[in-house]
C-alpha angles and dihedrals in degrees: 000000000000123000111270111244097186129027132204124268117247088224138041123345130316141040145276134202121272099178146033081254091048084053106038078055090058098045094049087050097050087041088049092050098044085043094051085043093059104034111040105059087057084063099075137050087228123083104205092034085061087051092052090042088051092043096050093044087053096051090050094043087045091043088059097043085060093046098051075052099052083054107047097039133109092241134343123291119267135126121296131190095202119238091020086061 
């Protein structure tokens, strides 16, 4: 099995990082999404067409960045209760 880069959280829904791996994935992906934020709009005339553009570009950044998680996770998202769990 690969080493697991995020683990679950105890409580609620979603993943950490559990290694510098795990950390340097997070940090590209905020750094890709504040990067797509300030520099596609400049790219059209429109307004609004450069904020659909950012945002498009986000959900698919953010889409790839979970699924990197789901991975390289020990198990699949879902809610836990902590200890119950």
């Amino acid at each position: 099995m690969a080493k697991i880069w995020f683990r679950n959280k105890r409580y609620g829904v979603g993943y950490s990082p559990a290694s510098w791996q795990g950390w340097l994935a997070t940090i590209v992906a905020v750094a890709l999404v504040t990067l797509d934020t300030v520099f596609t709009p400049t790219l059209f005339q429109d307004r609004m067409a450069g904020q659909l553009a950012a945002f498009g570009v986000a959900c698919l950044l953010l889409g790839a960045f979970i699924m990197l998680c789901a991975a390289r996770s020990d198990g699949p998202m879902r809610w836990r209760w902590g200890k119950r769990d």
